[in-house]
C-alpha positions in Angstrom: -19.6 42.3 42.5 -17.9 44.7 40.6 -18.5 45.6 36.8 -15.3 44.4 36.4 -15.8 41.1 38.0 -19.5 40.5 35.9 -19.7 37.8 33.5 -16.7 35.9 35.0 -16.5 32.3 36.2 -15.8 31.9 39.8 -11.9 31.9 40.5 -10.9 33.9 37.5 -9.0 36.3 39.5 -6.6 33.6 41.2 -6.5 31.6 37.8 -4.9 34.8 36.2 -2.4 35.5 39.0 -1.4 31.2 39.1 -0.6 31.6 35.4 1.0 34.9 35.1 3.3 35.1 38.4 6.0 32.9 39.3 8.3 33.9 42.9 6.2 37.7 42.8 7.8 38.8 39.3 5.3 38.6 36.0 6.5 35.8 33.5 4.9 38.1 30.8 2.3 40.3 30.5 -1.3 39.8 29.4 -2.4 40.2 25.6 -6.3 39.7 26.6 -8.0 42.6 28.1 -9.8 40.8 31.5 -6.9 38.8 31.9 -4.8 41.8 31.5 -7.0 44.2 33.8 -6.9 41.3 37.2 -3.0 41.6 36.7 -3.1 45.4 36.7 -5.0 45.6 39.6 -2.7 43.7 41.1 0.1 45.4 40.5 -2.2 48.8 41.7 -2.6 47.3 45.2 1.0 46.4 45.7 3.1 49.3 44.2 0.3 52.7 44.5 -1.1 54.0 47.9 -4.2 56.2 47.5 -2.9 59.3 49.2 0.2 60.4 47.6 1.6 61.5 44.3 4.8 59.7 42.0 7.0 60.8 39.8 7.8 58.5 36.6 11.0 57.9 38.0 9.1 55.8 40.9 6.5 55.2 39.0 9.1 53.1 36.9 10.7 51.9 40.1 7.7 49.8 41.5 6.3 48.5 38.2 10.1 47.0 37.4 9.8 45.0 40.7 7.6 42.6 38.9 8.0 43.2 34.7 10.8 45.0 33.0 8.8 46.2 30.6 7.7 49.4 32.8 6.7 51.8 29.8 4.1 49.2 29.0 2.8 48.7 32.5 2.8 52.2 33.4 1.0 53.1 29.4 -1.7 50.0 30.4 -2.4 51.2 33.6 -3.2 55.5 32.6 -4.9 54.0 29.6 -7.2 51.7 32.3 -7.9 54.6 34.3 -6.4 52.9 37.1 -3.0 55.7 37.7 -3.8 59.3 36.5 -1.2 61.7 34.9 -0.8 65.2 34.9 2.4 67.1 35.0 4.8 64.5 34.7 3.6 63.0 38.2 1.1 60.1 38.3 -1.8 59.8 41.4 -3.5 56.4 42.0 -7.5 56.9 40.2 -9.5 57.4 43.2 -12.0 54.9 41.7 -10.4 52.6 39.5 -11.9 53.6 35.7 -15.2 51.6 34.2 -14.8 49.8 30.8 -14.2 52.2 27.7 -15.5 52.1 24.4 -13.3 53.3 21.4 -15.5 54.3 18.6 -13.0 54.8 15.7 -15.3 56.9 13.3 -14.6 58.8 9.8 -15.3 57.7 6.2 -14.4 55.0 4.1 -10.4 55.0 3.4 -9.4 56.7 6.4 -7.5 53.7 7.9 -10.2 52.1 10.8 -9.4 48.7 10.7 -5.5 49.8 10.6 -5.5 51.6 13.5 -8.1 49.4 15.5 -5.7 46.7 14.6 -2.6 48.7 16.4 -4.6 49.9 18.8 -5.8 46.0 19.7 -2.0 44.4 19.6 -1.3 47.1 21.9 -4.2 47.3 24.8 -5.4 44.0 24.8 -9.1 45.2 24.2 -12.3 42.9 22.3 -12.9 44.6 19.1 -16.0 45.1 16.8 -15.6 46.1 12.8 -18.6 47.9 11.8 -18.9 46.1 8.6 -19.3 43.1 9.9 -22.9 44.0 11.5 -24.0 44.7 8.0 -27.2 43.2 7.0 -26.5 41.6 3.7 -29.2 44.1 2.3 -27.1 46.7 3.1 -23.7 45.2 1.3 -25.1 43.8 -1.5 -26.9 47.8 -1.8 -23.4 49.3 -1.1 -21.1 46.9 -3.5 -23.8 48.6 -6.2 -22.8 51.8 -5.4 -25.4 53.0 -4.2 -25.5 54.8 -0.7 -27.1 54.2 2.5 -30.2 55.8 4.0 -31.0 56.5 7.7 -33.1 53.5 7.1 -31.2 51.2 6.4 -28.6 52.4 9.0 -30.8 52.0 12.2 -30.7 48.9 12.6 -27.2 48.3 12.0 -25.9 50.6 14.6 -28.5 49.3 16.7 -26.9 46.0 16.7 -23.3 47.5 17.5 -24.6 49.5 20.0 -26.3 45.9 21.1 -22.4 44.5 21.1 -21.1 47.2 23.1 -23.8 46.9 26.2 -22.9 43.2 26.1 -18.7 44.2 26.7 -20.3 46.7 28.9 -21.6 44.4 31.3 -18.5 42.2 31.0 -16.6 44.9 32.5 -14.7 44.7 29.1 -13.1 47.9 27.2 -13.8 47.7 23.4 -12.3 49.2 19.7 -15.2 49.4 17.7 -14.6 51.4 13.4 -17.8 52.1 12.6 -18.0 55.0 10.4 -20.5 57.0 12.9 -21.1 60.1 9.8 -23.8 62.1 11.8 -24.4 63.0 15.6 -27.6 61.0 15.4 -25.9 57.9 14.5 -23.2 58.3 17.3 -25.8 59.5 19.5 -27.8 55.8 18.8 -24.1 54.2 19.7 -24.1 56.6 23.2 -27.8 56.0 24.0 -27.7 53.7 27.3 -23.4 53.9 26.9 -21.9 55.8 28.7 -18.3 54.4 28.1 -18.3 55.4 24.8 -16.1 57.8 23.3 -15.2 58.6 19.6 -12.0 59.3 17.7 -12.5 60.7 14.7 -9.8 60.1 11.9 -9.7 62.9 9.4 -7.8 62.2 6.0 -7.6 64.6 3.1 -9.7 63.1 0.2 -7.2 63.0 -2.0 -5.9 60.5 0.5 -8.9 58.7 1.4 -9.3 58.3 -2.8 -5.9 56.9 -3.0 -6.4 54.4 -0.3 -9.5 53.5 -1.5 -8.5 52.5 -5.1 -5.4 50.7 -3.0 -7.8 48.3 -1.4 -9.2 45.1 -2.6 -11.6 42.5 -1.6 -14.3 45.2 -0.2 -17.0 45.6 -0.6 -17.3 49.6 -0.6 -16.7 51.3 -4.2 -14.6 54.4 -4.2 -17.6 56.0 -5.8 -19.2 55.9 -2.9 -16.5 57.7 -1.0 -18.2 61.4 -2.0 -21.3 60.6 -0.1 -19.9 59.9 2.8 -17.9 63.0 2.8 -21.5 64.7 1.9 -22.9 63.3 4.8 -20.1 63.7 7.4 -21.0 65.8 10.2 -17.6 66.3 12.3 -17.7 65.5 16.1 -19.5 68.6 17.9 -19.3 70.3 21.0 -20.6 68.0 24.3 -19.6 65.1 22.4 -17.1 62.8 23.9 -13.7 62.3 22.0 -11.0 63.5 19.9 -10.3 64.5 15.6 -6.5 62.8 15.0 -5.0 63.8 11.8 -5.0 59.8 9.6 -2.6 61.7 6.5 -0.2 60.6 9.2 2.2 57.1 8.8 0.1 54.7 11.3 2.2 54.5 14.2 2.2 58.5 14.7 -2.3 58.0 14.0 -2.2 55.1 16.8 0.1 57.4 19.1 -2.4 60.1 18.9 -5.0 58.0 20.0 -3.1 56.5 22.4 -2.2 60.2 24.2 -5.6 61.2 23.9 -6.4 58.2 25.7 -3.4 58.2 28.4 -4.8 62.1 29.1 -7.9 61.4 30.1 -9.0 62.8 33.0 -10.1 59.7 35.7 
């Protein structure tokens, strides 16, 4: 059984195709991430032989046999590791990719949740906030304003890295904010992980203040936004991921992520 097949009930597989395809063509495509991955894999076997290299143009040609929506299809399957791109030409992955993990890190204000959001609508992948695997110790010590230790943020990474080994073994890829400010904590995230991957999204703080005072109905105070950037240590070399400039508007943030993610290497 593959990773990909783990955690699922027996006739999954066939169940997806039943729903999805009527007379060979797909009646729509998936929004949910397993579902959506059987269906791509699908469409790998039929249209992509292992040994041979396509231009978009044909890329485009096989994929609109079944959907006409072949930008999607074609953006799903380089984001799922399944086709590689390089050059404008696109190669079937010669091992079709594992389950990823999205860490979407930075301080408070720089627009997480927005872009996991996108990011979500767009892939079809399980998501995680951070905030939500708060102890509420740590909220009620945060809506006072007064700032986290390493103590009290052990145990709260802990349990998301907890949630990502769980999507792991699903064989399901996963958008996780979780503000990640040192290597250390990203390295507790990594420990045992190896799909995970950061994207760090870097706002100026005049920004981040403005957003912040924006907001309503969270619990972080803007006062705490300072020790956060205090604490902030930017991704480092031999860790895995990307910085993408959040000043942007949020579709030009998400389409940053989503090329760092479409240029992958497989």
């Amino acid at each position: 059984m593959s990773g990909t097949d783990a955690g699922r009930p027996p006739g999954f597989e066939a169940k997806v195709l039943r729903a999805f395809l009527r007379d060979g063509k797909l009646v729509s495509i998936p929004v949910r991430g397993g579902k959506r991955d059987v269906i791509l894999r699908y469409l790998l076997e039929r249209c992509f032989a292992e040994d041979r290299v396509y231009l978009e143009r044909e890329v485009n040609e096989r994929l609109g046999a079944y959907h006409e929506d072949v930008a999607a299809l074609r953006r799903y399957m380089v984001v799922a590791g399944l086709l590689t791109r390089a050059a404008g030409q696109y190669r079937r992955a010669m091992s079709p990719g594992p389950a990823r993990t999205l860490v979407l890190m930075g301080v408070a204000g720089s627009g997480k949740s927005a872009v996991m959001g996108e990011l979500a609508r767009r892939l079809g992948w399980a998501t995680a906030e951070g905030d939500e695997f708060h102890s509420p110790e740590n909220v009620a010590k945060m809506a006072a304003g007064v700032p986290l230790d390493d103590d009290d943020r052990r145990p709260w990474l802990l349990s998301l890295a907890a949630w990502i080994g769980e999507r792991e073994a699903a064989g399901e890829s996963a958008l996780v904010t979780c503000s990640a400010l040192r290597r250390s904590y990203r390295e507790l995230l990594r420990e045992g992980h190896a799909s995970v991957q950061f994207v760090h999204l870097r706002a100026s703080p005049d920004s981040l203040r403005e957003r912040m005072a924006g907001r309503s109905g969270h619990y972080m105070p803007p006062s705490l936004l300072d020790s956060q950037l205090a604490t902030l240590e930017p991704l480092e070399a031999g860790e895995p991921g990307c910085a993408v400039d959040a000043d942007r508007p949020l579709s030009e943030v998400v389409a940053g992520v989503l090329d760092y993610l479409g240029n992958r290497p497989a």
